[in-house]
BALO-615663 format. One line per field, with one value per residue (C-alpha): residue in one letter; x, y, z. Coordinates in steps of 0.001 Angstrom, whole numbers. Example, Ala and Ser with C-alpha at 12.3 -4.5 7.8 and 13.67 -1.06 7.14 Angstrom:
<recs>
nutor: c(A, S)
xx: c(12300, 13670)
yy: c(-4500, -1060)
zz: c(7800, 7140)
</recs>
This chain:
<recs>
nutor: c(X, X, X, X, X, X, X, X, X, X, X, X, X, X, X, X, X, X, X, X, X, X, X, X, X, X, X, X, X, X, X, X, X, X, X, X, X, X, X, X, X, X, X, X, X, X, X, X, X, X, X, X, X, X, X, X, X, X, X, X, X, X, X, X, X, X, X, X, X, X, X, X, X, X, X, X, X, X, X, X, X, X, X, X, X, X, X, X, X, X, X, X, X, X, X, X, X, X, X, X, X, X, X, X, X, X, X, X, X, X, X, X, X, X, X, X, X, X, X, X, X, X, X, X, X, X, X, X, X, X, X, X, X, X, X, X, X, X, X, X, X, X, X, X, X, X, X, X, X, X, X, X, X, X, X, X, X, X, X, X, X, X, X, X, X, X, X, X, X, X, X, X, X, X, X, X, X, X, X, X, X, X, X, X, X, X, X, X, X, X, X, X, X, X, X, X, X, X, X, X, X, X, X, X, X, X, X, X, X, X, X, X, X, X, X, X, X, X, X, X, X, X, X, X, X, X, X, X, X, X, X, X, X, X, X, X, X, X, X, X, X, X, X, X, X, X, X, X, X, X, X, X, X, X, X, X, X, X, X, X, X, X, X, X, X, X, X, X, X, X, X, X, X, X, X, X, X, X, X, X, X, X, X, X, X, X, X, X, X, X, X, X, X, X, X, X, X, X, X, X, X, X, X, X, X, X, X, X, X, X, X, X, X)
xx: c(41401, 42684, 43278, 40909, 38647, 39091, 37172, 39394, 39242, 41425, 43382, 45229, 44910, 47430, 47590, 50299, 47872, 44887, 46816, 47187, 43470, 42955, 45220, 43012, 40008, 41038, 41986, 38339, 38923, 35713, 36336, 33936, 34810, 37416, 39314, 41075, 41648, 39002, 38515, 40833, 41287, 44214, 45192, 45063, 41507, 41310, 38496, 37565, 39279, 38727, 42022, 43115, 41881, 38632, 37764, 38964, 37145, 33838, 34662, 34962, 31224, 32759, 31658, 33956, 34705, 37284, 37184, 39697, 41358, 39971, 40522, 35879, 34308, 32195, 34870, 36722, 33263, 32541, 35789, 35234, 31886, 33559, 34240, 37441, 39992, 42495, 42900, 45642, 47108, 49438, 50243, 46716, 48206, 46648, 48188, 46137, 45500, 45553, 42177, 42133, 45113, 43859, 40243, 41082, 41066, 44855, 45820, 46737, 49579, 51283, 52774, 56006, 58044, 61508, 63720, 62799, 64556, 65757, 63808, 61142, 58800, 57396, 59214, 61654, 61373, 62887, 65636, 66712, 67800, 69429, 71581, 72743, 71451, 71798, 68653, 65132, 61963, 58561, 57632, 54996, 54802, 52643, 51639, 52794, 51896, 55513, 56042, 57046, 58392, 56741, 57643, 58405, 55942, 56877, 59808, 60639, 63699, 64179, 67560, 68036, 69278, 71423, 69545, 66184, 64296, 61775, 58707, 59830, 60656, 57795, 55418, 57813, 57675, 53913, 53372, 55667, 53409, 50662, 51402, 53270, 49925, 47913, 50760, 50706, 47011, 47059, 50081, 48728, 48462, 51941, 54486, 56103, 56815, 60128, 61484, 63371, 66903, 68577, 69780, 66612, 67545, 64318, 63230, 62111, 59159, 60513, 60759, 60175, 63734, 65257, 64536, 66894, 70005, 72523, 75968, 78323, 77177, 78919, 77846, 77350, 74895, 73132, 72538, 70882, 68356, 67482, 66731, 65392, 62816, 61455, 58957, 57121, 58593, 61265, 64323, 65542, 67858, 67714, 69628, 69104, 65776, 64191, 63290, 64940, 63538, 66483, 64875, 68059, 71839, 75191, 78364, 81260, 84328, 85296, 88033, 89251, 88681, 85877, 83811, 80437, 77695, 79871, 79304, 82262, 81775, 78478, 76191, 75550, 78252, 78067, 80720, 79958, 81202, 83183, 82968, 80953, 77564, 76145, 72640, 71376, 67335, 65467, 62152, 61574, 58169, 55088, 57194, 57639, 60802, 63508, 67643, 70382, 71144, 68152, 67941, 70949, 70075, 67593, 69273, 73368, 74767, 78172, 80900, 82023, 78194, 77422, 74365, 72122, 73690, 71127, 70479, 72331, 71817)
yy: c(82394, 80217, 76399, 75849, 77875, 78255, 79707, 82530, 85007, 87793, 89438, 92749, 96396, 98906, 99943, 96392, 94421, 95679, 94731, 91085, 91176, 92185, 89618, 87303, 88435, 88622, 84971, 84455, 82937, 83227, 85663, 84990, 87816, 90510, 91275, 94701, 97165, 99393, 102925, 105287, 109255, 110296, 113275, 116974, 116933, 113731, 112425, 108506, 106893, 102899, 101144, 100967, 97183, 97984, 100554, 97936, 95336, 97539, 98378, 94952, 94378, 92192, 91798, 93160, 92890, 94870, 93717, 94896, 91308, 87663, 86949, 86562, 83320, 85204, 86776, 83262, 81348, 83667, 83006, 79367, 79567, 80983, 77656, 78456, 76253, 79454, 82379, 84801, 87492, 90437, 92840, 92625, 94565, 91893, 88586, 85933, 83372, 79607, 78984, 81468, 79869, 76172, 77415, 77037, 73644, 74327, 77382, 80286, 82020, 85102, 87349, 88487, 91301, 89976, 86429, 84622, 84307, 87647, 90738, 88728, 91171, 95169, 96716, 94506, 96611, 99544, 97293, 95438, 99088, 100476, 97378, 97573, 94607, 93383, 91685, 91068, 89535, 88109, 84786, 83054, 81857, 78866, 80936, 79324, 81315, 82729, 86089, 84727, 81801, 79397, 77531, 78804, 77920, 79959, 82553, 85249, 87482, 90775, 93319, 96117, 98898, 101192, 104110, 102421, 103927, 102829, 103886, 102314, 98621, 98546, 99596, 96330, 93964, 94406, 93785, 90630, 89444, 89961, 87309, 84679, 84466, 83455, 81488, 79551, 79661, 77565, 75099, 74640, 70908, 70264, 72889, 71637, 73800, 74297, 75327, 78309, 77851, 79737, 83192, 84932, 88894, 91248, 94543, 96212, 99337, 102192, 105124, 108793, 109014, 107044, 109475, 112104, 112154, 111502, 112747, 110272, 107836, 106955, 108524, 105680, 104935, 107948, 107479, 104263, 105436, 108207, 106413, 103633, 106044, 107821, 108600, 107546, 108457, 110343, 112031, 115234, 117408, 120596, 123713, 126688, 124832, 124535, 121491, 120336, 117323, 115469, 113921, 113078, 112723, 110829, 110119, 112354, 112933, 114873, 117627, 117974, 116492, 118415, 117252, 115720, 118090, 120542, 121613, 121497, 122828, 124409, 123948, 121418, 118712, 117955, 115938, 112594, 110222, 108261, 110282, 112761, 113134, 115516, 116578, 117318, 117635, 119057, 120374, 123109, 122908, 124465, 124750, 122843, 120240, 122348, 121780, 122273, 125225, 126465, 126754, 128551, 131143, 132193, 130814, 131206, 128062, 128502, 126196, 125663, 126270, 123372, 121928, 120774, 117674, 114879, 114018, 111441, 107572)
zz: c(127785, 130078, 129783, 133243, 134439, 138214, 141014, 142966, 145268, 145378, 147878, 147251, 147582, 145562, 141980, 141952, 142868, 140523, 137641, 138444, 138949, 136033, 134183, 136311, 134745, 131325, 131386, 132122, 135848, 138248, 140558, 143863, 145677, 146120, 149162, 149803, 152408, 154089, 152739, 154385, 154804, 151991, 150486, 151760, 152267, 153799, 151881, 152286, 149222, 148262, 147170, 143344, 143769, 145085, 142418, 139853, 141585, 140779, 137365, 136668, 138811, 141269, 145359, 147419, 150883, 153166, 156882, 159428, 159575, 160154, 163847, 164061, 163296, 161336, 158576, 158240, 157563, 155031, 153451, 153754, 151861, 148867, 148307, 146210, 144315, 144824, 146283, 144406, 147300, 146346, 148755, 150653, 153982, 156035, 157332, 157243, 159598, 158956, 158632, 155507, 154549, 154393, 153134, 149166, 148014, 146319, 149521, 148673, 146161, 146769, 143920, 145640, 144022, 144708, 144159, 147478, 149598, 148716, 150113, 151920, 153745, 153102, 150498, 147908, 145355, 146387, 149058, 146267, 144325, 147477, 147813, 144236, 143289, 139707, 138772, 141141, 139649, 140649, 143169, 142802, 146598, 148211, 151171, 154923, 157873, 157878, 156588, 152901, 154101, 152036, 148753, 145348, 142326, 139479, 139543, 136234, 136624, 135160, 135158, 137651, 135183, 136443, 135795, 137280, 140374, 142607, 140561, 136934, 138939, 139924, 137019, 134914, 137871, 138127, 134530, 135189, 138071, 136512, 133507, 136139, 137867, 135249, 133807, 137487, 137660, 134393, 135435, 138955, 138701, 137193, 139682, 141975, 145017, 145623, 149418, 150099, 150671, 153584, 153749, 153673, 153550, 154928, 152695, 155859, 155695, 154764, 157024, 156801, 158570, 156392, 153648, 154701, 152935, 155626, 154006, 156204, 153853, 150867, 147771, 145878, 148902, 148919, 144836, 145135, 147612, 146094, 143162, 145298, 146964, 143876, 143549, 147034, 150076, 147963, 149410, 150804, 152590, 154581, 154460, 156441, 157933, 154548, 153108, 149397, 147602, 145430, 142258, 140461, 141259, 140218, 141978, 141151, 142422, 144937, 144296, 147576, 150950, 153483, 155909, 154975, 153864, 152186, 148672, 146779, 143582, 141635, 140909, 143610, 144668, 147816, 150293, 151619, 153528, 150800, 147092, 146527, 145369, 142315, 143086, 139589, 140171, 143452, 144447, 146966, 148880, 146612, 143311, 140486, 139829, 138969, 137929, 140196, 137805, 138011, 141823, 142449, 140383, 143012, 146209, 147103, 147994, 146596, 147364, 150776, 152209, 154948, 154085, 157202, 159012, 159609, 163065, 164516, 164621)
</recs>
């Protein structure tokens, strides 16, 4: 339990998000009202689906509320009559306009998954493994109407392993934000905000272009974001017109010189730019995960095949 019990509202909408709210709750916090994204087509069927924070928010038998933004009288009074000491935001989706931001008697705090001013914006997690970056972390953020612009409360650091991908960062860095928030929610009187200093680097959205492996790159390059992609948008590359997801690789040397996108040697290294790369997982479309052993012994790609170039830009 919590040293103060104070009266939030709570902003967020993935499975990141829901588990700060639930820290939230566990500490024993009053929760006024729960804000998360509208309901949206997903999946194959394209069946409505509420956000892994609004089906928390239910489970927990809290009001929730997902409007399309705040730019009516109506949605920001409604805010305002929360009458909230905080409101706790992690990636909501939404920005919000001052009035939202100066509702709360203390404003509001964003749980940012990077070491601002590192990686400010859409995706930190997985920018911060494709730059090869040796340790990232969780923000507690005083929210300014800049995107992440505004001072630091609370900051926890954690290692980028070599081995680690897109989808185990962020399973430890939202366990991490979900204890620094209730750790700042507690403190609130005593932190003092500290300003970001310059050199602000931006994790922009990632791209479905993006996650074609383009094979002028450097290997070590290519490595990073494929871990830095997996699971979600993952990566791929195309040979013959088909499709081949890469779940795994490693730099390796390359025996000989050849132009980018030729496989060298079996089962499947493959020229790049600088180095070479050894694809050692993939995934053709409808099958299961398979090795790079394992698909060759129903496909020929022996050395000296040209895999698919990417287009260029």
């Amino acid at each position: 339990m919590s040293a103060k019990r104070r009266r939030v509202c709570f902003m967020g909408t993935p499975a990141f998000a829901a588990a700060a709210l639930d820290a939230i709750a566990q500490a024993g916090h009053a929760i006024a009202c729960v804000y998360t994204q509208p309901p949206r087509p997903k999946g194959r069927g394209h069946g409505i689906q509420q956000s892994p924070v609004h089906l928390r928010a239910l489970e927990l038998g809290l009001p929730v509320r997902h409007p399309a933004n705040f730019k009516d009288e109506a949605s920001r009074a409604d805010f305002a009559a929360l009458d909230l000491d905080v409101a706790v935001v992690a990636a909501y989706g939404l920005l919000l306009p001052q009035a939202i931001l100066d509702a709360p008697k203390r404003g509001c705090l964003n749980i940012h998954a990077s070491l601002l001013p590192r990686w400010r914006g859409a995706a930190p997690i997985q920018r911060a493994i494709e730059a090869g970056d040796a340790e990232t972390g969780i923000a507690i953020m005083q929210m300014e109407a800049g995107l992440d612009t505004g001072p630091t409360l609370l900051v926890h650091k954690i290692a980028i392993e070599p081995d680690a991908t897109g989808g185990l960062l962020h399973d430890a860095l939202m366990g991490v934000g979900a204890k620094a928030i209730v750790e700042a929610l507690d403190k609130l009187e005593t932190l003092a905000p500290v300003p970001q200093p310059d050199g602000a680097t931006y994790a922009r959205k990632l791209t479905k272009e993006e996650a074609r492996l383009d094979w002028r790159r450097p290997a070590a390059e290519l490595e990073r974001r494929i871990r830095a992609f997996d699971p979600v948008p993952g990566t791929w590359f195309a040979w013959a017109g088909e499709r081949f997801k890469v779940l795994a690789a490693r730099v390796a040397a390359a025996p000989f010189a050849a132009a980018p996108g030729t496989i060298l040697a079996a089962p499947l290294t493959v020229a790049c730019g600088q180095g070479a790369l050894a694809i050692e997982r993939v995934q053709r479309a409808g099958r299961s995960p398979m090795s790079a052993e394992e698909l060759l012994r129903g496909l020929a790609l022996p050395p000296g095949t040209q895999l698919d170039p990417a287009p260029p830009g």
